[in-house]
ZAVODO-175505 format. One line per 5 residues: number of its first residue (from 1); for each residue x negated, y, z negated of C-alpha. Coordinates in nm, 3 decimals, decimal comma. Example, Ala and Ser with C-alpha at 12.3 -4.5 7.8 and 13.67 -1.06 7.14 Angstrom:
1> -1,230:-0,450:-0,780; -1,367:-0,106:-0,714 $
//
This chain:
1> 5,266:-2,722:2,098; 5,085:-2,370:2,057; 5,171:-2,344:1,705; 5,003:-2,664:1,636; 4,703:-2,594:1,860 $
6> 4,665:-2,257:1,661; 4,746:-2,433:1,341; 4,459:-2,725:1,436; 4,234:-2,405:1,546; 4,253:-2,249:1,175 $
11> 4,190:-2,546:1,003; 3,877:-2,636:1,224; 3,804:-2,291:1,179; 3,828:-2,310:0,763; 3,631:-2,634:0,761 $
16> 3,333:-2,492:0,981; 3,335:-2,153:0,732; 3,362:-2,354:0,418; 3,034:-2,559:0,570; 2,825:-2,307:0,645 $
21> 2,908:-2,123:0,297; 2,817:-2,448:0,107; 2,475:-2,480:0,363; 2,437:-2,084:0,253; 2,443:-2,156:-0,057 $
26> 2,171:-2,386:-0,044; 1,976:-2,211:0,130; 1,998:-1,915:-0,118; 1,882:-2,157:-0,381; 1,597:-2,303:-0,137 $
31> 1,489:-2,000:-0,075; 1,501:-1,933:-0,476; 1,364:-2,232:-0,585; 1,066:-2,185:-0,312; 1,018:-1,803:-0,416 $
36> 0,763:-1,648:-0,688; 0,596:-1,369:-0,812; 0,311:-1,582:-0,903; 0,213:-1,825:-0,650; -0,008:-2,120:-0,727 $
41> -0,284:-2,115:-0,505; -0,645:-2,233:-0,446; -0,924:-2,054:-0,213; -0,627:-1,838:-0,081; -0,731:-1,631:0,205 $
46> -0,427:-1,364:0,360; -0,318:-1,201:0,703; -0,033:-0,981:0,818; 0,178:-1,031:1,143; 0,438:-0,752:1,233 $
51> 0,580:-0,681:0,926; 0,476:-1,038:0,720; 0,177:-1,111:0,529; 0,074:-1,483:0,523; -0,174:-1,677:0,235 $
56> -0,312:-1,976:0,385; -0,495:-2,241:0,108; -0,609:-2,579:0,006; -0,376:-2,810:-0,030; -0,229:-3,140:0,177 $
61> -0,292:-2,998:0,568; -0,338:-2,705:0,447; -0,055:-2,496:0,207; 0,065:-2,180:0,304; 0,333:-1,907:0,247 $
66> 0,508:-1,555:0,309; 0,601:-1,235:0,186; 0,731:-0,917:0,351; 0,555:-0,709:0,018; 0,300:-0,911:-0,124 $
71> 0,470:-0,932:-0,420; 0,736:-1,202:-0,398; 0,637:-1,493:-0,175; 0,772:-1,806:-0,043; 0,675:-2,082:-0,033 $
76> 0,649:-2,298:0,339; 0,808:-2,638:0,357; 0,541:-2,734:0,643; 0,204:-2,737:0,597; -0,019:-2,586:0,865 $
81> -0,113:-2,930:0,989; 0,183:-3,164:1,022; -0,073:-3,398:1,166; -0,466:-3,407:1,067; -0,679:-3,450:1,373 $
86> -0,847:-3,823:1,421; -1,187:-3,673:1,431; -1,184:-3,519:1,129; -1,162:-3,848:0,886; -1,387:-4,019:1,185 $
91> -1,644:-3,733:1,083; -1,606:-3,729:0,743; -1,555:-4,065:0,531; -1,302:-4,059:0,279; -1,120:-3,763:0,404 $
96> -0,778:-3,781:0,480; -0,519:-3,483:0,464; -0,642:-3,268:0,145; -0,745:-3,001:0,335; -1,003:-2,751:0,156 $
101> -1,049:-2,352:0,206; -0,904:-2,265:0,523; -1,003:-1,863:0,678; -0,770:-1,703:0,943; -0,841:-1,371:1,173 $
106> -0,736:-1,261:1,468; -0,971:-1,188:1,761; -0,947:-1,144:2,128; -0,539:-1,162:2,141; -0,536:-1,548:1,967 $
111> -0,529:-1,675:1,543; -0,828:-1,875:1,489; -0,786:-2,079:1,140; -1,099:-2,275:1,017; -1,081:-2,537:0,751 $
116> -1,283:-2,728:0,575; -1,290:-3,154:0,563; -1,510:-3,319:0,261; -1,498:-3,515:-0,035; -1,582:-3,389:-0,398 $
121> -1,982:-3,398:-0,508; -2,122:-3,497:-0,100; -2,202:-3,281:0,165; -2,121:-3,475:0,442; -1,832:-3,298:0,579 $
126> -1,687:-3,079:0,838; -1,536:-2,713:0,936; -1,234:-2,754:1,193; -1,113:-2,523:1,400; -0,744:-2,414:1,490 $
131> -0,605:-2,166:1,726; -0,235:-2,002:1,778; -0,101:-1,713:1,962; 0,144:-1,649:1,662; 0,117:-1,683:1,297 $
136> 0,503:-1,682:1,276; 0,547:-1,979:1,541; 0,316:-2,206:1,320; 0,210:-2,390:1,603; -0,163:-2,393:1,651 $
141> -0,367:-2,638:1,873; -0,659:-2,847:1,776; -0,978:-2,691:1,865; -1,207:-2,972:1,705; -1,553:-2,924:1,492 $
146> -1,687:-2,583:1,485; -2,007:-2,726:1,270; -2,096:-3,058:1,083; -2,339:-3,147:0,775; -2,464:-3,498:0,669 $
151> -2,538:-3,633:0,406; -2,835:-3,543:0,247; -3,087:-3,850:0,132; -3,398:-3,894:0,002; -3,597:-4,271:0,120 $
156> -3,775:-4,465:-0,126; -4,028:-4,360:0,100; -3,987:-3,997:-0,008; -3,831:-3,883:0,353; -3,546:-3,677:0,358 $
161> -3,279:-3,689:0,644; -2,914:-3,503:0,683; -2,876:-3,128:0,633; -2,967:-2,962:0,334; -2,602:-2,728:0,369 $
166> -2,255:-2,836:0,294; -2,031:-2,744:0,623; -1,742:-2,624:0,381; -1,592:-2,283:0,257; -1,558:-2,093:0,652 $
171> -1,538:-1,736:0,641; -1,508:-1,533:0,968; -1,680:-1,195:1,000; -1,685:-1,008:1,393; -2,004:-0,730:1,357 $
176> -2,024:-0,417:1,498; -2,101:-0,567:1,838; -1,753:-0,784:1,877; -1,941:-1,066:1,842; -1,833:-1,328:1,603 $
181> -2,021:-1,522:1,307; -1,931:-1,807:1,071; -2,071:-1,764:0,715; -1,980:-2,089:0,498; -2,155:-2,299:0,246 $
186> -2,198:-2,457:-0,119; -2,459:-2,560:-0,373; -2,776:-2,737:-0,189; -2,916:-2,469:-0,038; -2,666:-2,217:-0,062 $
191> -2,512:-1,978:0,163; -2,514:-2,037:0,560; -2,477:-1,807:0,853; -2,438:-1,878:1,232; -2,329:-1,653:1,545 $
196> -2,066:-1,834:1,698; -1,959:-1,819:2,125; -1,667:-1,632:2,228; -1,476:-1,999:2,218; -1,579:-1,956:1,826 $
201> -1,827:-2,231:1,801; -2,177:-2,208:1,715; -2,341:-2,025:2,020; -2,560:-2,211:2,209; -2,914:-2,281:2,052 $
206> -2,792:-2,127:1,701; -2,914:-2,256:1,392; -2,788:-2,198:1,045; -3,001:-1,949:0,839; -2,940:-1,920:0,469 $
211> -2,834:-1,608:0,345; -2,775:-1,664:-0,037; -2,899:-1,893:-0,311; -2,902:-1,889:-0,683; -3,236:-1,910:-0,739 $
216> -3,643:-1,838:-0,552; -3,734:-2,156:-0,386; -4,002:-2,323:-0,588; -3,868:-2,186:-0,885; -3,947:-2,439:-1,206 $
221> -3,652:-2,307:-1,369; -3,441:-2,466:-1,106; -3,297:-2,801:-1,081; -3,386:-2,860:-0,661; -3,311:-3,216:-0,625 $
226> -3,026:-3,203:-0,401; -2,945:-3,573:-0,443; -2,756:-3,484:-0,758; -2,372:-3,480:-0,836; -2,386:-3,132:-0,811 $
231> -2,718:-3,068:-0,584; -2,917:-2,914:-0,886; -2,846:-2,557:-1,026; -2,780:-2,372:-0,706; -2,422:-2,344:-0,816 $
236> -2,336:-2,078:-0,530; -2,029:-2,119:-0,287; -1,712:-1,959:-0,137; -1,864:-1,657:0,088; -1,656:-1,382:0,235 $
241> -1,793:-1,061:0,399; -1,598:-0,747:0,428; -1,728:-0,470:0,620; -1,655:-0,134:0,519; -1,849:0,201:0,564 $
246> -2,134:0,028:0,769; -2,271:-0,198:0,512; -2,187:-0,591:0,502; -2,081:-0,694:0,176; -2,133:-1,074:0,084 $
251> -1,916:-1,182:-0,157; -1,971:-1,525:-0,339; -1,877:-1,746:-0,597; -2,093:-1,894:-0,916; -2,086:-2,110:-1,112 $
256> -1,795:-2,411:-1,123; -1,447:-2,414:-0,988; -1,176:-2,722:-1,030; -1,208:-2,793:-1,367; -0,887:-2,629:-1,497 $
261> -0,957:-2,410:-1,848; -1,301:-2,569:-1,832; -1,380:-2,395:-1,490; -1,642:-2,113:-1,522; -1,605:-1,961:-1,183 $
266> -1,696:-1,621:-1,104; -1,757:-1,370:-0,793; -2,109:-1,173:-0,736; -2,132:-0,955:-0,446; -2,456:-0,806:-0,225 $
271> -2,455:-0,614:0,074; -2,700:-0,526:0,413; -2,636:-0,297:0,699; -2,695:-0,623:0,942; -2,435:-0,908:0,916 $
276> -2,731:-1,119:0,900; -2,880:-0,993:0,620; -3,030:-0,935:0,405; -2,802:-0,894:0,144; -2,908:-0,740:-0,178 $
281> -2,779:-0,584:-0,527; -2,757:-0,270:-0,696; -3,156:-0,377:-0,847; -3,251:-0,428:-0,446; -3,301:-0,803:-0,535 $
286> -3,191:-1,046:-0,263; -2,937:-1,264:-0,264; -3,160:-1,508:-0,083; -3,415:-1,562:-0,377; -3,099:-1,531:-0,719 $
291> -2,959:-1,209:-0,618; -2,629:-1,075:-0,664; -2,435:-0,808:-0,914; -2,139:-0,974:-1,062; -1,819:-0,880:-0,947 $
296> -1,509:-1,045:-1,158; -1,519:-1,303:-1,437; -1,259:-1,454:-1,644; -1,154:-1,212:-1,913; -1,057:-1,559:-2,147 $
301> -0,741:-1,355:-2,271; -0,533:-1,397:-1,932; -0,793:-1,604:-1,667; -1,005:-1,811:-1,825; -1,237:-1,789:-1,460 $
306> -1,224:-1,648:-1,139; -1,328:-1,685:-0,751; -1,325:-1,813:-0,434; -1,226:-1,460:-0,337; -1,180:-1,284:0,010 $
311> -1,122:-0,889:0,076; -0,865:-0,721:0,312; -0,748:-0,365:0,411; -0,418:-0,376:0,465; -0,207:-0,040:0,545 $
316> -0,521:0,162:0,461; -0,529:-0,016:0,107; -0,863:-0,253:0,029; -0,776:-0,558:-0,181; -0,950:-0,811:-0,271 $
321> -0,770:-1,146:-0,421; -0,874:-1,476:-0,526; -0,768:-1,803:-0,774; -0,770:-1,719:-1,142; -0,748:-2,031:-1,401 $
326> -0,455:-1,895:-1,612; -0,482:-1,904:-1,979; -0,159:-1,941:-2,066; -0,046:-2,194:-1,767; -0,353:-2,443:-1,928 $
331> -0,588:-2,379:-1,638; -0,340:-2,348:-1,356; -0,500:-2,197:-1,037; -0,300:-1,851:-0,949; -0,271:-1,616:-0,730 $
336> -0,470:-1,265:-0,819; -0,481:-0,985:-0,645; -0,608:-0,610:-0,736; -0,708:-0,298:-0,518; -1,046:-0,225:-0,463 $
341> -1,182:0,117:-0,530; -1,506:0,190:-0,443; -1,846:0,436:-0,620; -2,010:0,709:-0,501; -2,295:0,519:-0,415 $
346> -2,069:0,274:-0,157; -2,031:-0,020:-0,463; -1,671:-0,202:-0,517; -1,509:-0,228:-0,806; -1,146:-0,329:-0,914 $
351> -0,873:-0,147:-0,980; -0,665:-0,198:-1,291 $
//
């Protein structure tokens, strides 16, 4: 009877060992098949945890993926939101899980991720707000609308209602104070700022203040009907400020993204020693009235555009990365990312 109870044990045994070598091997080819060198992204924006570096990006609740050396990553098989919060396609019409240009930081011991909720061409839409203890656990709790914009209409009558600013494109910056800020915007009338609470929401009696456009107000040059597709010629968008050396810099994106090997985006950059500005350029021209030195621009040989960029130090190393449209994948939207290096005179500039 012990002979057959050992024999039963070894078989069990074998069976169980020749499982978990066949769910090994998938895994191993999961894990392959998940894995690249050159991740397809769009508005990527990055943070490290312990000893893993995380991009977060548009995509269905919100796409996002690993890497231990920012070189190979892999690719989750969850998306940030399993399930999209009721408000947000309450707030927003025609919304529903593509989630758009998410930022992430860490402040005061929690993750806060914002995202952005709209629909192509309108600016009636909304940044969202998530927070988590842990990037690794990927659980992070609903902390509703951070800020709102509505459509923008003019009456027969000639009156205008809604909010000349498209709530979409969140970027996070904490100034020299602790306290925290939202910067976030596209096209109508440009770039927006607002000092948020320490629940990071817009403080209490805060109103957005523009910050960046493409062009002077009143300009005759300029297309300022903001009831077109594309709200005139103010094609400006995408803001990220990095701090380094005690100046602000306010990174943004021209021009047009999402339009594969047709897109023409590219990133200009301004900078102020007050997180609310004023930003200007090497010429001492502000970004508020056309400002703005350019910064990257498709090369046509290996991106045929550039931007929606954001800028890190990681490990004493500044980088800044964005979404290229690759040449030779038709327009695909991929992953770049180069060191920044940085003048005499305290200007960036990329490293080969």
């Amino acid at each position: 009877m012990m002979k057959k109870t050992i024999l039963l044990s070894m078989a069990i045994t074998a069976i169980i060992s020749t499982a978990s070598a066949q769910e090994q091997r998938e895994q191993r080819e999961l894990r392959r098949l998940l894995q690249t060198e050159t991740p397809m992204v769009h508005d990527p924006v990055m943070a490290k945890e312990r000893d893993t570096y995380y991009i977060y990006a548009t995509g269905m609740g919100i796409q996002q993926m690993t890497s231990k050396d920012r070189k190979t990553w892999t690719m989750s098989q969850q998306p940030v939101m399993s399930v999209i919060p009721g408000w947000t396609t309450d707030s927003v019409p025609g919304f529903s899980n593509h989630v758009w240009a998410p930022d992430v930081i860490q402040w005061h011991g929690r993750w806060w991720l914002a995202y952005s909720c709209s629909t192509f061409g309108k600016n009636g839409s909304a940044i969202g707000l998530l927070s988590s203890r842990s990037l690794a656990s990927n659980m992070w709790k609903d902390e509703g609308c951070i800020v709102a914009s509505h459509d923008w209409k003019v009456g027969a009558d000639g009156k205008t209602s809604g909010d000349n600013w498209n709530a979409i494109d969140p970027n996070f910056v904490i100034d020299e104070n602790d306290t925290p800020w939202l910067v976030w915007g596209s096209f109508w009338d440009g770039i927006q700022l607002a000092r948020l609470d320490s629940t990071m929401h817009i403080a209490k009696g805060e109103k957005p203040r523009t910050i960046a456009r493409r062009h002077r107000p009143g300009d005759p040059n300029a297309a300022e009907n903001p009831t077109s597709r594309f709200a005139g010629r103010n094609a400006i968008e995408a803001p990220f400020i990095f701090k380094h050396n005690g100046y602000y810099y306010l990174f943004v994106s021209w021009d047009y993204c999402c339009r594969g090997a047709q897109s023409n985006y590219r990133v200009a950059v301004g900078r102020s020693k007050n997180v609310s500005g004023p930003y200007l350029d090497r010429n001492g021209k502000d970004m508020l009235v056309g400002g703005g030195n350019l910064f990257l621009e498709g090369d046509k040989t290996t991106w045929e555009a550039a931007g929606h960029c954001a800028a890190y130090n990681f490990e004493g190393e500044d980088i800044f990365i964005c979404h290229g449209y690759s040449t030779a994948r038709n327009g695909a939207a991929m992953l770049i990312q180069r060191p920044i290096s940085w003048t005499a005179d305290g200007w960036p500039e990329l490293k080969n």
